[in-house]
N, C-alpha and C positions, 0 to 999 in steps of 0.2 A: 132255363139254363143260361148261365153268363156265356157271351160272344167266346170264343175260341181265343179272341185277342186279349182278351177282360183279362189283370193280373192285379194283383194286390200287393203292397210293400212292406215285408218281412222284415225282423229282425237281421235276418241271414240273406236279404235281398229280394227279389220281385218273383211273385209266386202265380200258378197261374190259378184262377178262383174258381175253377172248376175241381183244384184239387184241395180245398180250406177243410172240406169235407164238414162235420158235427162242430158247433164255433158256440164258445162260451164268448159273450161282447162285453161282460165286465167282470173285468177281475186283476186282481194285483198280485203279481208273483214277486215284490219286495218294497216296502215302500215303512215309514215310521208313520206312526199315530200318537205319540205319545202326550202332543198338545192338549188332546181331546179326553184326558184322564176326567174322571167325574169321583169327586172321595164317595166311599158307600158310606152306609150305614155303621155307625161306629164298632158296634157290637160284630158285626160281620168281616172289617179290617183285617183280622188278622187270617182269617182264610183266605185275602185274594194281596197278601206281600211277599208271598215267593214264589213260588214254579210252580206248572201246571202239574199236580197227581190226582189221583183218583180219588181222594182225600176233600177234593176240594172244586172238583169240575163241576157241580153240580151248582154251586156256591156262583161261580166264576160265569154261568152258562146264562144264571139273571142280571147279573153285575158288572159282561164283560170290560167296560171301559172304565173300571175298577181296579184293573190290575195289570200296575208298570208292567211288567214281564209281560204281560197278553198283547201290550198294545206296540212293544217294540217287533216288529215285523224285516228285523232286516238284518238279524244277527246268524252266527252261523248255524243256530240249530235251528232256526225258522228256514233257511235255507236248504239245508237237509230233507227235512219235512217238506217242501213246498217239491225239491225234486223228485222225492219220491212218490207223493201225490198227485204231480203230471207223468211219471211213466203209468202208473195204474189207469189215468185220465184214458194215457193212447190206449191203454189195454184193454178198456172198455169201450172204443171205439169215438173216443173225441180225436177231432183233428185242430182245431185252432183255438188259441187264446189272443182275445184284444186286452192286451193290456194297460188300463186307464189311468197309472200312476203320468203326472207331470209336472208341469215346473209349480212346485209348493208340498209336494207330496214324495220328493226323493226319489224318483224312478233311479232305476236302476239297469242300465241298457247293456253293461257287460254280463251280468246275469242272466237279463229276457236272451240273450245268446248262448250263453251256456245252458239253460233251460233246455232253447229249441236243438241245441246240438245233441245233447244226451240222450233228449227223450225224444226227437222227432216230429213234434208237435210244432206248428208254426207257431209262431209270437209275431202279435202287433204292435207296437207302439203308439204312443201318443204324445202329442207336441198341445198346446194352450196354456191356461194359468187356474189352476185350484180356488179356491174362497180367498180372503183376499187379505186374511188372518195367517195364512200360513206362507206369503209371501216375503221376502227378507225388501222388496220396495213395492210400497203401497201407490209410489208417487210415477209408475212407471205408466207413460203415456200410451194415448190409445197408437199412436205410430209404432211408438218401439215394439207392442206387443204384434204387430199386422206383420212386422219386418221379420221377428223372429220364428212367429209361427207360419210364415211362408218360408222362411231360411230352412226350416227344419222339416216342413213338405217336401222340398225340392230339393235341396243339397246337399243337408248332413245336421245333425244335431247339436246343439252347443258345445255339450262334451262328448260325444263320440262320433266326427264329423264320418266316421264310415256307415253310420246309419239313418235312413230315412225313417222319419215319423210316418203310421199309414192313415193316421186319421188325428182328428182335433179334441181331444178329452183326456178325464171329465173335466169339463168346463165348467167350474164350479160357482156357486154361491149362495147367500142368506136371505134370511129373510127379516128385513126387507132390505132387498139387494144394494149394494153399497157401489159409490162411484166408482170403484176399481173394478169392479165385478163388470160393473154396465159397461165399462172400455173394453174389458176383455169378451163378453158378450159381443158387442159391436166392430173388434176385431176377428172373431172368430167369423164371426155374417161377412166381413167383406173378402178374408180369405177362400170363404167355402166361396164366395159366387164365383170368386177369379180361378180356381182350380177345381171347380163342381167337388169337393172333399166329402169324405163321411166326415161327421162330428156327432159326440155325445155331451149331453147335458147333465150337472150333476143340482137339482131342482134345493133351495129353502126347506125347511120343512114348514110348508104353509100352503094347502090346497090352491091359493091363489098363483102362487111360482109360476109352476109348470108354461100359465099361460101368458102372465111377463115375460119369462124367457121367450119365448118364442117369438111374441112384437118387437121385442129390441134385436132379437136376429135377424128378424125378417124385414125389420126396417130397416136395417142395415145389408143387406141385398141377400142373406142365406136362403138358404133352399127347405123348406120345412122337411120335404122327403126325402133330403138326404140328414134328419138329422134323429138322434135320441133322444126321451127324455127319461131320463133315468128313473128309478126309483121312486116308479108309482103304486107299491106297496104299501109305500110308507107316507106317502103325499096325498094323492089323492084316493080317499077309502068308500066313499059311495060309490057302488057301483054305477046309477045313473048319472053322477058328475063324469065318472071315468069316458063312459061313453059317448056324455057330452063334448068333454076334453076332446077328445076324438075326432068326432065330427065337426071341428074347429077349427082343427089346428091337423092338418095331412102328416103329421111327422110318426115315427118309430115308438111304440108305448110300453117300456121295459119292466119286466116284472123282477127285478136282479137280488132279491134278498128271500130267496130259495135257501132251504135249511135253516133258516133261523126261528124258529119254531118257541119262542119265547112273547109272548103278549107283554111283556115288562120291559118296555123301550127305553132305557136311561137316555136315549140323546133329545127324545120328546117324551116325557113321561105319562104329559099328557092325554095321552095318544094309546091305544089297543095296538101292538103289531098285529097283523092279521096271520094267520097258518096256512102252509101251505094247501091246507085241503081249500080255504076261499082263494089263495095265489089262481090253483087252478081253477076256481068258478068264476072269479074274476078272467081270466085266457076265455073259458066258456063263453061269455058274453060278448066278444069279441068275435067268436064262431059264429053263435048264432045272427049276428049281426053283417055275416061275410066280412068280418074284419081282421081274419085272423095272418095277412100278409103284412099287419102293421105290430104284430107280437114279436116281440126277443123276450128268452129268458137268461138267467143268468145267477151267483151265485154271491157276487161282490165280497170274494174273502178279503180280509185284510187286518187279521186280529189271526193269533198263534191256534184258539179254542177252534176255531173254522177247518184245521187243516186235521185230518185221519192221525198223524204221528201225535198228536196232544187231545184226541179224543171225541173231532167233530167229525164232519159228514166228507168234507174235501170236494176235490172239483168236482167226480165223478158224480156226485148226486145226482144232478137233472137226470144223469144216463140213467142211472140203477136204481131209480126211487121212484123221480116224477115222472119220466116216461110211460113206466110200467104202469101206473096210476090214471096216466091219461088214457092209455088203452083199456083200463077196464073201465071206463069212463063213455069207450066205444068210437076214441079219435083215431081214425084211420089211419095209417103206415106214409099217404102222404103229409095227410095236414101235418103229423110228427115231423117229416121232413120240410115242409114248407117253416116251422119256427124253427127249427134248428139247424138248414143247412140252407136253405134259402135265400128265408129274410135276411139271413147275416152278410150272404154272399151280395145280394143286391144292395143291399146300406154300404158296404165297402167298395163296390164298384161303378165307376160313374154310368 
């Protein structure tokens, strides 16, 4: 259990971490995707150029970054939908969202408040810099970046100076990581040493990432254990590398692309998604290895299809899908709570 004094930094102000309760660590409750459109298939065009119906989810379900309408995330009916999918969230018994929109990704911090006021649910925020493509100055120095994302730890956020950042993510980049990428990595490492901070990493798609990130932070003085690395579902897929990964590198090993049950990856096509049923034999491995204090799960919506009002699974999943899944699987009522109220609680507090 977190110290009695342990508190964590809310949208709505300083919480204390014994009460975060069930914590989804990646997820976007507003933010645009729109950069990231991929044209489909020509013959298929025309079911993903207007709004989400039943007509065409199924179409949109392989194709999502196919269609303008999916990928704008921050309009008012995506708004609607996102808040009625975190009251249902607390209704199933979630208590916190970290949410990893920041500067290159549109956060939206009058909303992560309206969110948490409605429904109850705590909101995190996050302060660092996204990939380095969606940045409006590529040319922005490793200082300016250390100055802001401590400004917005400690004081108040660019635009909404009454709120604090509670963590550093996602910390974005490609592969292979580009010089703006590496400054903000190397600012991120020296902010976390100066304020012990949680941070999350958002990895390349390139098996190799994971473990760059983490020499450029940690050469730069971060903390490996207080930090994420995102989305190693889709990164790294052997399960022996994973656990290699692991055993290398002490940091946080996020399984965050829950619900996406699609093996046709348009942003690596490359590439098998894997299904939730290996998500969880992948977590599995992590068990049997006594490793399973280094798991977060998560659900990374950030596309219109993902949320329940347009037809997908919404936040609620891990709760009412994969939970119930791991227990017939025979994971005990703690190890449940060690991934989902635990680990989250110890990543967020120093």
């Amino acid at each position: 259990m977190a110290h009695a004094s342990s508190s964590v930094e809310t949208v709505l102000g300083k919480r204390n971490a014994n009460q975060l309760g069930r914590t989804l660590t990646h997820e976007h409750l507003s933010m645009n995707y729109e950069m990231f459109y991929i044209r489909p298939p020509d013959h298929l065009k025309r079911f993903l150029d207007g709004k989400i119906e039943l007509q065409n989810v199924g179409v949109l379900k392989q194709y999502p970054y196919s269609s303008p309408y999916n990928l704008i995330y921050n309009d008012t009916c995506t708004e609607d939908a996102v808040l009625e999918d975190v009251k249902l969230y607390k209704e199933f018994g979630g208590g916190t969202i970290v949410e990893n929109s920041n500067h290159g990704l549109q956060r939206n911090i009058p909303f992560m408040r309206k969110v948490s006021q409605v429904t109850g649910i705590n909101v995190i925020a996050g302060t660092g810099y996204y990939i380095g493509a969606t940045q409006n100055n590529e040319d922005l120095s490793k200082e300016n970046m250390y100055n802001i994302i401590l400004k917005e730890m400690t004081i108040g956020c660019e635009e909404y100076p009454d709120v604090k950042a509670g963590f550093i993510g996602e910390v974005g980049s490609i592969w292979p990581i580009t010089p703006f990428e590496k400054r903000s990595i190397q600012a991120t490492g020296e902010v976390q040493e100066q304020l012990k901070c949680p941070v999350s990493f958002h990895p390349g798609r390139d098996s190799a990432a994971p473990l760059e990130i983490m020499r450029i932070y940690q050469e730069a003085g971060g903390n490996a254990k207080k930090a994420i690395l995102s989305h190693l579902d889709r990164t790294i897929l052997i399960p022996e590398d994973l656990l290699e990964f692991a055993d290398e590198v002490d940091c946080y090993c996020q399984f965050d692309l829950f619900g996406y049950e699609s093996s046709f990856y348009q942003l690596n096509p490359q590439v098998d998604m894997i299904s939730d049923a290996q998500r969880i034999d992948n977590v599995n491995y992590f068990r049997h290895e006594q490793k399973l204090h280094r798991v977060l799960l998560s659900h990374d919506i950030h596309t219109k299809h993902r949320l329940m009002k347009f037809g997908g699974h919404g936040f609620s999943y891990i709760l009412n899908n994969i939970v119930p899944r791991m227990e017939l699987k025979n994971y005990t009522s703690d190890e449940i709570d060690t991934i989902t109220i635990h680990n989250p609680r110890t990543w967020l507090t120093s």
